[in-house]
C-alpha positions as CSV (number, residue, x, y, z in Angstrom):
1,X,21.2,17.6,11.9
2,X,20.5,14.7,9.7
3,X,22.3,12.1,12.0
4,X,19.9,12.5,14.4
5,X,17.0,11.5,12.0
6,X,19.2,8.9,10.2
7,X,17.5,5.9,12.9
8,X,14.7,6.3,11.3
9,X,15.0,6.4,7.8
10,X,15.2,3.4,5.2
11,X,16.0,3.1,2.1
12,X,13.7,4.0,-0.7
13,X,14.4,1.4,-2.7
14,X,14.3,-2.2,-0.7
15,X,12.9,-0.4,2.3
16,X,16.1,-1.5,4.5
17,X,17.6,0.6,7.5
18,X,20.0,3.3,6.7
19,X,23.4,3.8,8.4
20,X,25.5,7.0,8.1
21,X,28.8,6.2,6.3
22,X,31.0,9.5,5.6
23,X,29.2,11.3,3.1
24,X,26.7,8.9,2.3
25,X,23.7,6.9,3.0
26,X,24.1,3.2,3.0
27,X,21.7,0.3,3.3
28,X,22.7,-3.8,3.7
29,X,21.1,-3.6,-0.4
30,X,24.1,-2.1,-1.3
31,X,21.9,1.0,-2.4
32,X,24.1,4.6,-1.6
33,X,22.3,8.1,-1.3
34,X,24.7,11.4,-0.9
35,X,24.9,13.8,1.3
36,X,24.9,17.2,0.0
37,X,27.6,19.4,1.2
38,X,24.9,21.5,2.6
39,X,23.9,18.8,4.8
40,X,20.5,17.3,3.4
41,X,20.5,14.0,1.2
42,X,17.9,13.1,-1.7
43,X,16.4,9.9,-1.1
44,X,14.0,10.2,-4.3
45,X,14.7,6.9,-6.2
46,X,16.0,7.1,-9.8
47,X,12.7,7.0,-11.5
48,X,11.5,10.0,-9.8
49,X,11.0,13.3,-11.6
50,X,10.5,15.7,-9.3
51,X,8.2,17.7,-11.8
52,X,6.1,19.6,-8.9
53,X,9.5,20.8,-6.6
54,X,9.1,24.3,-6.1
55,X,11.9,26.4,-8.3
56,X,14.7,28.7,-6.7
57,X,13.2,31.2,-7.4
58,X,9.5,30.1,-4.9
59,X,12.3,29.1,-2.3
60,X,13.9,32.5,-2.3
61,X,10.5,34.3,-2.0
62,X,9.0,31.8,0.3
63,X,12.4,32.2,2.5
64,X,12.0,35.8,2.4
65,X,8.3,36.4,3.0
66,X,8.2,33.6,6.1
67,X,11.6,35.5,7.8
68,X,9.3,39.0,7.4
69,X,7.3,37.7,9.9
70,X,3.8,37.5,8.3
71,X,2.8,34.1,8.5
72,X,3.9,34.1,12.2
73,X,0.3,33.3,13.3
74,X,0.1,30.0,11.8
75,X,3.5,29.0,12.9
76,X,3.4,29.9,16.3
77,X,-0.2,28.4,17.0
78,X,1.3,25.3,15.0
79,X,4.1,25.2,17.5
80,X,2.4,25.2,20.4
81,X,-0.2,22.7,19.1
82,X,2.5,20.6,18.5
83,X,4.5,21.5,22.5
84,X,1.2,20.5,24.1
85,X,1.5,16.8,22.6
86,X,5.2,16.6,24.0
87,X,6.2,14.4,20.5
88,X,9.9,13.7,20.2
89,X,10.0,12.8,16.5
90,X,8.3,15.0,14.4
91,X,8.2,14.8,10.3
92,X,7.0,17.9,8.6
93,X,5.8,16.7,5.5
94,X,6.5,19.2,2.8
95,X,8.6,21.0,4.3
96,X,9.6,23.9,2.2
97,X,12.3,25.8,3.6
98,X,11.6,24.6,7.5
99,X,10.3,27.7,8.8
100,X,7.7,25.9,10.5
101,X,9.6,22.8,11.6
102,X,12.1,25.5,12.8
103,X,9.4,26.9,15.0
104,X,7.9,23.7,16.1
105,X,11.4,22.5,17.8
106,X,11.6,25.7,19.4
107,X,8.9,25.4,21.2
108,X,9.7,21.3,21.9
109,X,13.2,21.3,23.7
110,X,13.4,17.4,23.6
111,X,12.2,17.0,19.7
112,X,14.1,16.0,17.1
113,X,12.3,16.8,13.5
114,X,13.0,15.8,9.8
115,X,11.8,17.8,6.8
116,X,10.3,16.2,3.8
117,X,10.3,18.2,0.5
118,X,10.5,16.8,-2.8
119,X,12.7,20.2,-4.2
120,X,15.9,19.8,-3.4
121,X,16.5,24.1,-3.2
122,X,13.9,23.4,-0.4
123,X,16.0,20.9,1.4
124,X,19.4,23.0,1.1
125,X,17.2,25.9,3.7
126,X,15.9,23.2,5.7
127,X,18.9,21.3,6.4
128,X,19.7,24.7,8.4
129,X,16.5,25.4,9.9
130,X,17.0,24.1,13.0
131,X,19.7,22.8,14.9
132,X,18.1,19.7,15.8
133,X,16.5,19.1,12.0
134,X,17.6,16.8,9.3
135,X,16.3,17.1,5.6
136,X,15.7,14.8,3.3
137,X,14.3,15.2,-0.5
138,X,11.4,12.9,-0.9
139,X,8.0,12.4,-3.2
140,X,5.2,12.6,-0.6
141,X,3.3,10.9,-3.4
142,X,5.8,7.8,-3.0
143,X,6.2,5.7,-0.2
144,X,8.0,7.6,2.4
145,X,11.8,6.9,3.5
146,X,11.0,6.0,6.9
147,X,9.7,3.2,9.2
148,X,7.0,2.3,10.3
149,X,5.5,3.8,13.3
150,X,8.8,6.2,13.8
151,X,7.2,9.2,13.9
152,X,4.9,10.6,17.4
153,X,3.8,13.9,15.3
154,X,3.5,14.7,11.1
155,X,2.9,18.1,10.3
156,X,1.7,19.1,6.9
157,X,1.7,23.2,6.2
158,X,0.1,24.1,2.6
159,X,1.8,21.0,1.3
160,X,0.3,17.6,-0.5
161,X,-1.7,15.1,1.8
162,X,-0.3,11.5,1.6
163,X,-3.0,9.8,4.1
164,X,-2.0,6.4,3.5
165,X,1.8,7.1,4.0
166,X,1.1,9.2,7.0
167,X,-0.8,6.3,8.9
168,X,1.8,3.9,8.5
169,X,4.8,6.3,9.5
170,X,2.9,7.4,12.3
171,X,3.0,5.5,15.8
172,X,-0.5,4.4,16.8
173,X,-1.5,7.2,19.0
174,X,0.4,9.7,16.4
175,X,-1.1,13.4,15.3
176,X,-1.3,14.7,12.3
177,X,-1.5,18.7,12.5
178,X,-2.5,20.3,9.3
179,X,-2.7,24.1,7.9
180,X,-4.5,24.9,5.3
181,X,-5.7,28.7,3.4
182,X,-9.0,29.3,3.8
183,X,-11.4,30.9,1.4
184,X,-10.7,34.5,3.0
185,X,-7.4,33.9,2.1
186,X,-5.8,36.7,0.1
187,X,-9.3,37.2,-0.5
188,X,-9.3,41.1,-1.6
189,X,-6.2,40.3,-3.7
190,X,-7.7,37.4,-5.8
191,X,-9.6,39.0,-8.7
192,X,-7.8,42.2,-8.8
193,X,-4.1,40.1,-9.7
194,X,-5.8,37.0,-11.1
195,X,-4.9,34.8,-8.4
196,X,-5.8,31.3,-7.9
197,X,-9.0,31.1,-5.9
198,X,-9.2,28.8,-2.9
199,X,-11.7,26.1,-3.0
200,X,-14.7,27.1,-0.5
201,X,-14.9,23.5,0.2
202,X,-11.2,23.2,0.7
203,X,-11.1,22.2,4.5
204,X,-14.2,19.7,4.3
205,X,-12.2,18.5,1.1
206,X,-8.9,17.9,3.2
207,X,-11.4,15.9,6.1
208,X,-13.1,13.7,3.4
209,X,-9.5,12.5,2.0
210,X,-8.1,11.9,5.4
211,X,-11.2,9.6,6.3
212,X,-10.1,6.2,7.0
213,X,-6.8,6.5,7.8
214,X,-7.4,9.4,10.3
215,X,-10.1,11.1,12.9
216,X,-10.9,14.3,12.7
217,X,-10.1,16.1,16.7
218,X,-9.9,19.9,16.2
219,X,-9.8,22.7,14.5
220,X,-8.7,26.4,14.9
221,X,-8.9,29.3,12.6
222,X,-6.3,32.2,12.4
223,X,-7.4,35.7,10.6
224,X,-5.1,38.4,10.3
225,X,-5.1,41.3,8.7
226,X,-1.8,42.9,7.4
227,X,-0.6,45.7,5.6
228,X,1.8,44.4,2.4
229,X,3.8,46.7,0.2
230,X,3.3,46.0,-3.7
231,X,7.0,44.0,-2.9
232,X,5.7,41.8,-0.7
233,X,2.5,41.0,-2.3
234,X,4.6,39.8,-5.1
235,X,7.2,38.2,-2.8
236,X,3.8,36.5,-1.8
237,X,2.4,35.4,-5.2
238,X,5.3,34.4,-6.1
239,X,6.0,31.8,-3.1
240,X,2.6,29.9,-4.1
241,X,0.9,28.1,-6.9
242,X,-0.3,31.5,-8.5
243,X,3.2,31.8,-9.4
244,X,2.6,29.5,-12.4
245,X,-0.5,31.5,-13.8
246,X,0.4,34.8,-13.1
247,X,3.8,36.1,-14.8
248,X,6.2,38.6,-12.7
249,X,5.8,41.4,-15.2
250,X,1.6,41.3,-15.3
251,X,1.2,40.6,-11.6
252,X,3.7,44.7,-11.6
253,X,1.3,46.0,-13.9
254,X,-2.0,44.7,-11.8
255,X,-0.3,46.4,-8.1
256,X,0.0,49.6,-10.1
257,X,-3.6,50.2,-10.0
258,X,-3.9,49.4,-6.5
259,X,-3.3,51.5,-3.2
260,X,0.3,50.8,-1.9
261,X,0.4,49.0,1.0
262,X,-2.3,46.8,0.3
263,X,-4.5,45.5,3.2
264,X,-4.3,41.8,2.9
265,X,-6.3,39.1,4.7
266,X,-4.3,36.2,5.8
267,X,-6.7,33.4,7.3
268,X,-5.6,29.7,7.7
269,X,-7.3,26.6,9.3
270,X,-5.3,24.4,11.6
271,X,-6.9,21.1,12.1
272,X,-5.8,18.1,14.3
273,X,-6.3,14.2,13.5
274,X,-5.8,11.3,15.3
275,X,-4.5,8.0,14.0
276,X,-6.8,5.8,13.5
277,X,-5.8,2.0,14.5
């Protein structure tokens, strides 16, 4: 719950500690945040537009495809990746719903995680993802609401990379686990539905932007194969960026031409970086 992550949050404005006062979040600046009735609180500072948030609509379908069970791969090799470390504080960064904070604390009995998300439909799921989860809505773009140092892990799942702000929140022998699509991802589905293609340098990409702040330590891939009905293919689409370029009614119209269930190829990249000092 977000009183266990409040110790290591600060204010987004003057950068000052934050103390937990009713329903609010205080700081010595005299600057107050709310808490939500659904238990997250939106620490994006006034002149923030959060342009980029994913609708309530993505949420929905991102909530929906994630509890199917078809991105269970990526979140259960995350989770272990993550248990191996034995981190107490972990900050997923971009959090989404929290599906995959969710699993990571599973897995880490004595972790305590926050999620990051700049939409605050995100933050209302993730405030319930986990039991031992706070959520807070935040610009990953911006300077981060936290301290320096505070966290032992960041996670960052299909989700904006902040390398600068992930150094300085990180403790010095901090990991920074990160998933990624690769360029077999969805792959048969792309032209046929006019989906976003993936860039084939998209994981040397991610290195190259990470360089200087972080060292590059390992790398898995995950590939599986799964049968989607024409639902959740556009439960899928519409979860993602291609949900902006391809509308509801033309993305029905494209799935009618194909075989229903489709045979979909799911393949993601999960790298591992180590803080560099």
């Amino acid at each position: 719950m977000l009183a266990d992550v409040v110790p290591y949050l600060v204010c987004p404005v003057c950068g000052a500690d934050l103390e937990l006062a009713d329903r609010a979040l205080l700081c010595a600046g005299g600057h107050a945040f709310d808490i939500a009735r659904q238990g997250y609180a939106n620490l994006l500072p006034g002149n923030a537009r959060p342009g980029t948030a994913d609708t309530p609509e993505m949420v929905r379908a991102r909530d929906e495809f994630l509890k199917a069970g078809h991105f269970n791969a990526p979140a259960d090799t995350l989770a272990r990746s993550v248990a191996c470390a034995a981190h107490s504080f972990v900050v997923d960064a971009g959090a989404g719903t929290g599906h995959y904070l969710g699993r990571v604390l599973d897995r880490s009995p004595g972790a305590t995680g926050l999620a990051l998300d700049i939409s605050k439909h995100a933050a209302r799921r993730a405030a319930r993802s986990h039991p031992r989860a706070g959520a807070v809505v935040a610009d990953l773009w911006r300077p981060l609401p936290l301290r320096d140092g505070a966290a032992d892990t960041v996670v960052n799942v299909f989700a904006p990379r902040n390398a600068a702000e992930f150094h300085r929140v990180l403790r010095d022998d901090g990991l920074l686990f990160t998933v990624t699509p690769s360029p077999r991802h969805l792959g048969t589905l792309v032209e046929p539905l006019g989906l976003l293609t993936i860039d084939e340098r998209k994981t040397e990409r991610t290195d190259a932007a990470l360089a200087g702040y972080f060292k590059f330590d390992s790398r898995q891939e995950i590939e599986v194969e799964a049968a989607l009905s024409h639902d959740e293919v556009a439960t899928l689409v519409g979860m993602g960026p291609s949900a902006h370029h391809v509308p509801a009614d033309r993305l029905r119209e494209r799935l009618r031409e194909l075989p229903d269930p489709l045979p979909t190829p799911l393949s993601f990249v999960l790298s591992t970086y180590r803080r560099l000092a």
